[in-house]
Backbone as CSV, one residue per row, in Angstrom:
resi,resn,N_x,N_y,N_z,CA_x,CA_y,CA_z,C_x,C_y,C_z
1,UNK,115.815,97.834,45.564,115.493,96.410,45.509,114.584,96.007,46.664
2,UNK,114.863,96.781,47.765,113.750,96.226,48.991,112.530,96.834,48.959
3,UNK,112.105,97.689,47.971,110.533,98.181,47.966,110.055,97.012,46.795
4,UNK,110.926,96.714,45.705,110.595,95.595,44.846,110.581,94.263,45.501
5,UNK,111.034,94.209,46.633,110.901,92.912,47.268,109.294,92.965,47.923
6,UNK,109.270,94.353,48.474,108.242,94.056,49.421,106.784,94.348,47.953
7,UNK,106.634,94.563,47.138,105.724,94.570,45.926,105.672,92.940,45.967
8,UNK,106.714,92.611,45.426,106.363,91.139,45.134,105.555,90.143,46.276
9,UNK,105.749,90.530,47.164,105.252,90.170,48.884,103.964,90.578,48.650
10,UNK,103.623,91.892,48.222,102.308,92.243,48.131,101.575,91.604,47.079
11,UNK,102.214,90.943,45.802,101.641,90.036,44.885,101.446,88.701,45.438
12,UNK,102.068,88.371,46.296,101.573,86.707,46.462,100.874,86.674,47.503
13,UNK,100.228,87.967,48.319,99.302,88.030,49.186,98.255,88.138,48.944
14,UNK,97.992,89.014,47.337,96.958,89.255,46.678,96.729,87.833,46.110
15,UNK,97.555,86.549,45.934,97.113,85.776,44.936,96.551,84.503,46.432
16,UNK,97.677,84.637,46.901,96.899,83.815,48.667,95.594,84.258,48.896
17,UNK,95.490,85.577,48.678,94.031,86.168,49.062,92.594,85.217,48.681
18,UNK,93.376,85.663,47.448,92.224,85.320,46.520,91.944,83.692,46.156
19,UNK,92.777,83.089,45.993,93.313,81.726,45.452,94.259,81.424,46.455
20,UNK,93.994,80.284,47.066,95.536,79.917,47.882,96.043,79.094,47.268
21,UNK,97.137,79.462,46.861,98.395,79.028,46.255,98.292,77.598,46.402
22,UNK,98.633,77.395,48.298,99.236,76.425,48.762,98.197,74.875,48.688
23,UNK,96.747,75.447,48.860,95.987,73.782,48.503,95.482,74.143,47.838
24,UNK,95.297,74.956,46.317,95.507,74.640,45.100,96.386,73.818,44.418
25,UNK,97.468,74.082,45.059,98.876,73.054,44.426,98.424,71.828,44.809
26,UNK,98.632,71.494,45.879,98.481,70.590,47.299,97.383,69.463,46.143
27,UNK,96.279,70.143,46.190,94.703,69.503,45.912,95.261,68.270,43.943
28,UNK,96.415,69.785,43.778,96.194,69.565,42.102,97.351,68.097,42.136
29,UNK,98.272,68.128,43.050,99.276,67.023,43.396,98.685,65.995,43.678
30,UNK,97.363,65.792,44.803,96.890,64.522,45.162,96.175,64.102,44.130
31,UNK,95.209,64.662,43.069,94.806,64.438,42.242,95.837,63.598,41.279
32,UNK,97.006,64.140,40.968,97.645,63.489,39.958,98.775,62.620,40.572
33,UNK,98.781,62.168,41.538,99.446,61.317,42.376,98.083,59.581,42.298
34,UNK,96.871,60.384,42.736,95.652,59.658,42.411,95.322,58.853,41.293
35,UNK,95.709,59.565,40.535,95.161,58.967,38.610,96.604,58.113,38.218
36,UNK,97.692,58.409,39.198,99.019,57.517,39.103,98.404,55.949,39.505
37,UNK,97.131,55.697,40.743,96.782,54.634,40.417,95.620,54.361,39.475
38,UNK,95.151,55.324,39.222,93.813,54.697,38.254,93.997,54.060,37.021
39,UNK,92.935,53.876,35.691,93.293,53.729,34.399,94.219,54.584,33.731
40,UNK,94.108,55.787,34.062,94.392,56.910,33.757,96.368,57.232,33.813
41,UNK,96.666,56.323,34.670,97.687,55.935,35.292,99.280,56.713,34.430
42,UNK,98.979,56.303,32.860,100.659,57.075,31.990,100.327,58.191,31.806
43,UNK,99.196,58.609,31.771,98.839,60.021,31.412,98.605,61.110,33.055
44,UNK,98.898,60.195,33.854,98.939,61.377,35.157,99.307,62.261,35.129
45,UNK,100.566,62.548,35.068,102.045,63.727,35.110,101.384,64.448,34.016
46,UNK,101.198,64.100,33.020,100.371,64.933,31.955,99.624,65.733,32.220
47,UNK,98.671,65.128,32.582,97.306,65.815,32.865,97.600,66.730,34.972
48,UNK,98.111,66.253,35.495,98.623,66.958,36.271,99.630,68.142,35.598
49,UNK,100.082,68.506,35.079,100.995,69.339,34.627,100.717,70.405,33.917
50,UNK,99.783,69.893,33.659,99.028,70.908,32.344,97.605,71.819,33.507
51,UNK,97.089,71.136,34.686,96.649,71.809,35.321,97.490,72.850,36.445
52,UNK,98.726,72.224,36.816,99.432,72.963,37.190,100.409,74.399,36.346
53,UNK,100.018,74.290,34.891,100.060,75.515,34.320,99.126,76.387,33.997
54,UNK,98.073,75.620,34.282,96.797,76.438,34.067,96.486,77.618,34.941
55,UNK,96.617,76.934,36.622,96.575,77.663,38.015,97.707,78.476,37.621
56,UNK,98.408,78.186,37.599,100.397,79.638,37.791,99.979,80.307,37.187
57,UNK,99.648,80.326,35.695,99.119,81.282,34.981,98.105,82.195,35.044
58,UNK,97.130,81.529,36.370,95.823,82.342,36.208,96.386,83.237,37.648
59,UNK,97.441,82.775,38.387,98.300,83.165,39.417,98.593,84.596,39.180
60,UNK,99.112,85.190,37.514,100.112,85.671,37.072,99.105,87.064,36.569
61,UNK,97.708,87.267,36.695,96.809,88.398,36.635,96.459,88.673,37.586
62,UNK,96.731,87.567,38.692,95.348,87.960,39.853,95.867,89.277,40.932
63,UNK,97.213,89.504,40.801,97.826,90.944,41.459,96.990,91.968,40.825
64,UNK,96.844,92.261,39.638,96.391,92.941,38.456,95.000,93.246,38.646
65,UNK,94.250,92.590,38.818,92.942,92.433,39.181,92.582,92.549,40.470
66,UNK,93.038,91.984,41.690,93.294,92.656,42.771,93.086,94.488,43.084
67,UNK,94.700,95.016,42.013,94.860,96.101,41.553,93.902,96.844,41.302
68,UNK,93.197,96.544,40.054,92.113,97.357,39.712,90.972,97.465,40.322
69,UNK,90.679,96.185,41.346,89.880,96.718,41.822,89.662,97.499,43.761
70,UNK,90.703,97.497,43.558,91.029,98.275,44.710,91.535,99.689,44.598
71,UNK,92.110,100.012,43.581,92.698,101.084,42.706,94.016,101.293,43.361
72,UNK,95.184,100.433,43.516,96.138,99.997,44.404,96.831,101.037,43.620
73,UNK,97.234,100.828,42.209,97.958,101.702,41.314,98.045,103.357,41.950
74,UNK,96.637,103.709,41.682,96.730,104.751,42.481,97.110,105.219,43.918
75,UNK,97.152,104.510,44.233,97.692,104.261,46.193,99.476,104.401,45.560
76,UNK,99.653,103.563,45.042,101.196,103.771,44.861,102.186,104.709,44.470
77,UNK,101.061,105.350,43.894,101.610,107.103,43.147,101.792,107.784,44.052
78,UNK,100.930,107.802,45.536,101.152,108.520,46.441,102.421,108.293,47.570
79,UNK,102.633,106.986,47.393,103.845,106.211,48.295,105.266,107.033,47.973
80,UNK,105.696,107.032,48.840,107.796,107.290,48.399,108.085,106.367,47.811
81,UNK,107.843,105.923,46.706,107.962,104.820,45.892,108.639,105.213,44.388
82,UNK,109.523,104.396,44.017,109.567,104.969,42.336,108.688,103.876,41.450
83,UNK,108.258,104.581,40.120,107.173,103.550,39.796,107.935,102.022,38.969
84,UNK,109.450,102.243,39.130,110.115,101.115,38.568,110.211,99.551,39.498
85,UNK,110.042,100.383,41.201,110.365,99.376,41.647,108.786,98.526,41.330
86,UNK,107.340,99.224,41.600,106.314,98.504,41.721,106.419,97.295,40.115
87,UNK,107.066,97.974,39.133,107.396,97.089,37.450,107.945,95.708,38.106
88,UNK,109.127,95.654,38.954,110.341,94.797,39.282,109.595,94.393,40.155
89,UNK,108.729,94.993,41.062,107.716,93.848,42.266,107.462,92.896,41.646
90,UNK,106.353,93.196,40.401,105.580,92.233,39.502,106.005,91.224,38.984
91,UNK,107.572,91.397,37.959,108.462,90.176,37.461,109.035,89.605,38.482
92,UNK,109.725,90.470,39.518,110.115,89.423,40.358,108.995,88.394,40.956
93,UNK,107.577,88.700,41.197,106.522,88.029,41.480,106.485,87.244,40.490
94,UNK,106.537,87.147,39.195,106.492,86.240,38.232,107.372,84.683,38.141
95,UNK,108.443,85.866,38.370,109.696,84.581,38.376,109.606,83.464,39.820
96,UNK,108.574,83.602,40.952,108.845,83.321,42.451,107.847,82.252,41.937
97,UNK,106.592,82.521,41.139,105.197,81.880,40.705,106.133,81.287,39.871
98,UNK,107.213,81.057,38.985,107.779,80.036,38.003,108.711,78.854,39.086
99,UNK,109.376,79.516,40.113,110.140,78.721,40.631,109.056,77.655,41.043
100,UNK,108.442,78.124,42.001,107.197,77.247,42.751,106.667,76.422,42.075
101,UNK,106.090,76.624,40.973,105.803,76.042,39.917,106.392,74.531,39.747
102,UNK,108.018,74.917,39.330,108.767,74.130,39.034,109.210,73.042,39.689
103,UNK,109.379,73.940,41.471,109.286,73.101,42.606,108.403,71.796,42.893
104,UNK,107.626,71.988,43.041,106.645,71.035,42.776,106.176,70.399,42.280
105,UNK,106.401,70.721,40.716,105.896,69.870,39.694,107.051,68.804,40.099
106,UNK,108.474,68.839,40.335,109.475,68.292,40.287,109.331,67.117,41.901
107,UNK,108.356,68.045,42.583,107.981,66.961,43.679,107.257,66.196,43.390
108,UNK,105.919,66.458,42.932,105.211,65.457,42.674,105.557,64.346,41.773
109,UNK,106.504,64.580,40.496,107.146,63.840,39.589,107.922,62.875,40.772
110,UNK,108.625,63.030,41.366,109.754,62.094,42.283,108.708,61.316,43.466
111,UNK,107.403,61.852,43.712,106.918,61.095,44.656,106.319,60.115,43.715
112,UNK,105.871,60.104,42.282,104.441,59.230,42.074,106.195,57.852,41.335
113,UNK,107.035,58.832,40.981,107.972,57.643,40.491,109.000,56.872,42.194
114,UNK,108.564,57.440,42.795,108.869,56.926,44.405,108.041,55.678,44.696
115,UNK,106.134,56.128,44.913,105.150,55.094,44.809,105.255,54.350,43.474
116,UNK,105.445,54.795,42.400,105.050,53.563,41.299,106.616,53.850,40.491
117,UNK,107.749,53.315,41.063,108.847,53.200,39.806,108.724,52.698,38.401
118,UNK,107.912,51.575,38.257,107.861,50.722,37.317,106.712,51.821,36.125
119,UNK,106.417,52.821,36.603,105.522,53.893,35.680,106.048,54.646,34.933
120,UNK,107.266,55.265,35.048,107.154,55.970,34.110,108.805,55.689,33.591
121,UNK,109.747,54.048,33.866,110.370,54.001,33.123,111.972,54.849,32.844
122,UNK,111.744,54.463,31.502,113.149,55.418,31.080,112.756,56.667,30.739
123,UNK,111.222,56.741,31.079,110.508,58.368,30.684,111.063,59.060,31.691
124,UNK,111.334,58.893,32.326,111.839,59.634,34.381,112.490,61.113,33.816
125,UNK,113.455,60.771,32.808,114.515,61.931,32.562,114.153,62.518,31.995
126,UNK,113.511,62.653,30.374,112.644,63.045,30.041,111.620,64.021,30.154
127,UNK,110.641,63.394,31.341,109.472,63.922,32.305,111.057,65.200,33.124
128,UNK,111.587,65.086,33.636,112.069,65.775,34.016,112.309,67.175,33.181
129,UNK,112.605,67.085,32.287,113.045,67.991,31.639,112.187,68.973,30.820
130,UNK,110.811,67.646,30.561,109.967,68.556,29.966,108.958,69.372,30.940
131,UNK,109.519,68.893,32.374,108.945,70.086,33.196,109.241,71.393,33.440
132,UNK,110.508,71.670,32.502,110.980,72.989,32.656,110.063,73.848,31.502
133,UNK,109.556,73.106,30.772,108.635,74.132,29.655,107.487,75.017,30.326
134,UNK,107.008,74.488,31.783,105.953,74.741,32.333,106.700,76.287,32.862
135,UNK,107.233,76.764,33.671,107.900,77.672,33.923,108.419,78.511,32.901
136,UNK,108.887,77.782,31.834,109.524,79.141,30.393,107.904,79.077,29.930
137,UNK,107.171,78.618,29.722,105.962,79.178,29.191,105.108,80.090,30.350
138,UNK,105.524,80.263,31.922,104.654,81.495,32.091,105.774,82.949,32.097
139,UNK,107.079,82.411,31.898,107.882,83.470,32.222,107.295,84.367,30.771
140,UNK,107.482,83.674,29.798,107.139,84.092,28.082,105.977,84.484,28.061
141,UNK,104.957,84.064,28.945,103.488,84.679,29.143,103.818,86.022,29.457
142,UNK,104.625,86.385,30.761,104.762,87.466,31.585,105.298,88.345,30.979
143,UNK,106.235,87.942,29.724,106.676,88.988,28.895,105.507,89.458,27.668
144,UNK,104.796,88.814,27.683,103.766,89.376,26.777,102.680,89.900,27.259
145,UNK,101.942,89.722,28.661,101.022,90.109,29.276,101.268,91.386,29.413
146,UNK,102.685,91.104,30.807,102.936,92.618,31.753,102.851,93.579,30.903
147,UNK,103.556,94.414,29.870,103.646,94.943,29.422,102.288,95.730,28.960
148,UNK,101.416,95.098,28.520,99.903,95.197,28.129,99.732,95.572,29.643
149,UNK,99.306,95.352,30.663,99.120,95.430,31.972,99.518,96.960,32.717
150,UNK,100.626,96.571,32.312,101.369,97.586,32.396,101.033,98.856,31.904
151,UNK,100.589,98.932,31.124,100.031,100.567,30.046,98.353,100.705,30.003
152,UNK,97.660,99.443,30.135,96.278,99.481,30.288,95.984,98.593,31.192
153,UNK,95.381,99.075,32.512,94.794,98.518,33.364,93.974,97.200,33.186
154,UNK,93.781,96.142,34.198,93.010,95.011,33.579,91.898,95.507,33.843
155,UNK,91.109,96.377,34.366,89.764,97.135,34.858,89.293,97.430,32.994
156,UNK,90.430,98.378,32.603,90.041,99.159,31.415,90.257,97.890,30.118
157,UNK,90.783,96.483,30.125,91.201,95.723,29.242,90.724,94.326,29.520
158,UNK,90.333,93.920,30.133,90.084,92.631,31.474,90.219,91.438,30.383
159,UNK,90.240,91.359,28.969,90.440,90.206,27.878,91.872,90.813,27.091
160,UNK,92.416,91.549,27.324,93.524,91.924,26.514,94.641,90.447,26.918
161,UNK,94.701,90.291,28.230,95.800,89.574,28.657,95.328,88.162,27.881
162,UNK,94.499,87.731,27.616,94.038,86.421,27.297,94.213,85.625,25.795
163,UNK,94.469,86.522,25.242,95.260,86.070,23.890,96.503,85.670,24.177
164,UNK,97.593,86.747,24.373,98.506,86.141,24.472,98.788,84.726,25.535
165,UNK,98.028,84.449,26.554,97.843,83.495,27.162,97.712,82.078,26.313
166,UNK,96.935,82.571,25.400,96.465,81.070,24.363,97.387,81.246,23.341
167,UNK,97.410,81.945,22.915,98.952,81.934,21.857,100.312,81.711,22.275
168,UNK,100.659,81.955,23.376,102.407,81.853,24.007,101.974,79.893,24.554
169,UNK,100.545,79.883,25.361,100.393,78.339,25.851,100.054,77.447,24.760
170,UNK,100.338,77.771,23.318,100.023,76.877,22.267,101.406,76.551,21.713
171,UNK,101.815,77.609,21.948,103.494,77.995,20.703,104.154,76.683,22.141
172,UNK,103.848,77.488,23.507,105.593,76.375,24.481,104.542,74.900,23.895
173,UNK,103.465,75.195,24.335,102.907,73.541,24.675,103.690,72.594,23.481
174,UNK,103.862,72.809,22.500,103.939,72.770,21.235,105.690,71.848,20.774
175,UNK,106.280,73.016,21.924,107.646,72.924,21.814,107.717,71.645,23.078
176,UNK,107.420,71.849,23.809,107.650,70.729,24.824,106.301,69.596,24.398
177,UNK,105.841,69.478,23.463,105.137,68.155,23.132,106.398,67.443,22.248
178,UNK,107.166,68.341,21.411,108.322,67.556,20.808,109.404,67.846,20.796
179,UNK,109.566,68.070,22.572,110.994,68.523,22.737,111.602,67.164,22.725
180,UNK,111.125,65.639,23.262,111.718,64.508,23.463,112.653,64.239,21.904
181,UNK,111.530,64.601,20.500,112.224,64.402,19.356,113.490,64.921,19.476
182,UNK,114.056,66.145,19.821,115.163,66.976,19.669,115.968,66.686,20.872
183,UNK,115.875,66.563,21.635,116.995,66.020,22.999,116.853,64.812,23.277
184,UNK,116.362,63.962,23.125,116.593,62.477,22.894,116.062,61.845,24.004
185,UNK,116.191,60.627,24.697,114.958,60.190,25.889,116.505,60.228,27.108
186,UNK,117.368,61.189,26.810,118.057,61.809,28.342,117.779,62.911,28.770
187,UNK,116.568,63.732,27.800,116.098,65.337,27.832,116.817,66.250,28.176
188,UNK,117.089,67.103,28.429,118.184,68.633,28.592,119.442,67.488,29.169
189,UNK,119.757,66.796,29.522,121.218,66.149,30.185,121.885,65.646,29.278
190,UNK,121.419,65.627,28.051,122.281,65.079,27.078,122.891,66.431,26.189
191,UNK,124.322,65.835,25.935,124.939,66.931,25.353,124.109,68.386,23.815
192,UNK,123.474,67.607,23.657,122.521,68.171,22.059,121.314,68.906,23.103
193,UNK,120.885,68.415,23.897,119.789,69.070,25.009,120.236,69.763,25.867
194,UNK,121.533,70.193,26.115,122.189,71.004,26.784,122.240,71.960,25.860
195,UNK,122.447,72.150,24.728,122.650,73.192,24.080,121.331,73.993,23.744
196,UNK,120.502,72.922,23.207,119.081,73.367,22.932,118.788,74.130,24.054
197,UNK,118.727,73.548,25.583,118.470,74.256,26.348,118.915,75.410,27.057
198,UNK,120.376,75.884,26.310,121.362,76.963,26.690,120.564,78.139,25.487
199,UNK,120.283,77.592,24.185,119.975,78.654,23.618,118.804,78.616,23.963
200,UNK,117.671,78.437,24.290,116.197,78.523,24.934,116.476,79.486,25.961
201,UNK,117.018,79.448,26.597,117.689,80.260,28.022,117.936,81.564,28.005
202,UNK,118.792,81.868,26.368,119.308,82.790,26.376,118.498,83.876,25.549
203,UNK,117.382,83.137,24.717,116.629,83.726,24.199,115.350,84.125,24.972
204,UNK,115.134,83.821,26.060,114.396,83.317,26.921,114.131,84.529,28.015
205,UNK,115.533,84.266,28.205,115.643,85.666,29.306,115.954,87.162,28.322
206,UNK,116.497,87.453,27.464,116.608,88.377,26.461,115.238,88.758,26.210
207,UNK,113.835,87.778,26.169,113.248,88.289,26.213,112.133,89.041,27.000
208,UNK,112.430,88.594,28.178,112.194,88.741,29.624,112.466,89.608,29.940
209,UNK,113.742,90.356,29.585,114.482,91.765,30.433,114.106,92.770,29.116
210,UNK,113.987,92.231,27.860,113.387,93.129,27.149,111.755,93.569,27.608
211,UNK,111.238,92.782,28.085,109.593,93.027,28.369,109.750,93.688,29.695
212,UNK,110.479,93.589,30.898,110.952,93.864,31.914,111.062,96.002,31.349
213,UNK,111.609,96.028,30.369,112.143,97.254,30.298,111.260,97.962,29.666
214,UNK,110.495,97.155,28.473,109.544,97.682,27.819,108.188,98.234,28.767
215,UNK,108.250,97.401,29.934,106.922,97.778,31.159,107.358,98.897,31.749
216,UNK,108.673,98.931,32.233,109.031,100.316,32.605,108.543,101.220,32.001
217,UNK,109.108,101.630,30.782,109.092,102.861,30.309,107.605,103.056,30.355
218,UNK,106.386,102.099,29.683,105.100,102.264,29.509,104.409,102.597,30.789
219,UNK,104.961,101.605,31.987,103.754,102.357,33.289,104.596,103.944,33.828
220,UNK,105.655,104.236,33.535,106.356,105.810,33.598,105.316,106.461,33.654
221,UNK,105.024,106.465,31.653,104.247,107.242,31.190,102.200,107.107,31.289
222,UNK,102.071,106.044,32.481,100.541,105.894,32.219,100.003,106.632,32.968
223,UNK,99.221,107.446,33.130,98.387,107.984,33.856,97.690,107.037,34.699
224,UNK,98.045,107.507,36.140,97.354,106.660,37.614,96.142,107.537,38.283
């Protein structure tokens, strides 16, 4: 677990590298804290939210790419390393890019309803809840990417990952545009949205540790 810790360390250095995390977020928060006063004003959190899945997601290759072009993969074959932990670096890197994610979106939501209460209403709970789609849609990304990633380099594939990107961000977007219909305007806190959201969860992560396992076996067998 502590060489998979320190992988994942090496993924969010590669994504700091390249992209900083921290005023990317930062930049994408004042922006939609901003449009909380403009015309633009009910549709902030929206349109903030949807850029803040855009960045996590583009978060969620850039180890990968990094990778290939440094030929890191190969560096790792040579390490006292087993090649399961560098698999478990990556998801656990995934899941750290979902928390953060979540973190924040959940800050910026409590600051713009801090500055403007009277905005977003009895939507508050709601907005809350449908911020958890942002996080199950890159975890569900990560189960469809890694795996691909995993067996073909992004050097040798560099558009493979990008379908499933637009297909998994159409299918959640989809589900959390009418999740309010199905859990009602108390969103996951109401008893019927507790459940919805217990089986989302469970299907959720089932499929997560299935993709988790399916990457194993495939980078085993890839030639580095």
């Amino acid at each position: 677990m502590r060489n998979a810790y320190k992988m994942m360390m090496l993924d969010m250095h590669a994504v700091s590298a390249r992209n900083n995390v921290v005023y990317i977020y930062l930049a994408i928060d004042l922006i939609t804290i901003g449009l909380a006063y403009s015309p633009m004003r009910e549709d902030a959190f929206l349109i903030g939210f949807g850029g803040m899945i855009g960045g996590s997601g583009t978060y969620l290759i850039t180890p990968f790419i990094s990778s290939a072009q440094r030929s890191l993969d190969a560096l790792y074959a040579m390490l006292p390393i087993r090649r399961r932990d560098v698999v478990h670096g990556h998801y656990l890197f995934a899941l750290t890019v979902g928390l953060l994610m979540l973190g924040n979106t959940w800050l910026t939501l409590m600051v713009i309803h801090l500055l403007r209460p009277a905005l977003f209403g009895s939507d508050f709970q709601i907005l809350l809840s449908v911020s958890l789609v942002g996080p199950y849609m890159l975890l569900m990304m990560t189960a469809v990417q890694y795996p691909i990633l995993m067996r073909v380099s992004y050097e040798k594939a560099p558009y493979a990952v990008f379908l499933p990107f637009i297909v998994t961000g159409l299918f959640v977007g989809y589900l959390g545009g009418i999740s309010s219909q199905f859990v009602g305007t108390a969103g996951f806190l109401s008893r019927r949205g507790l459940r919805i959201g217990g089986i989302a969860l469970v299907v959720g992560a089932a499929l997560f540790i299935g993709s988790l396992w399916l990457a194993r076996r495939l980078y085993e067998y890839r030639d580095l």
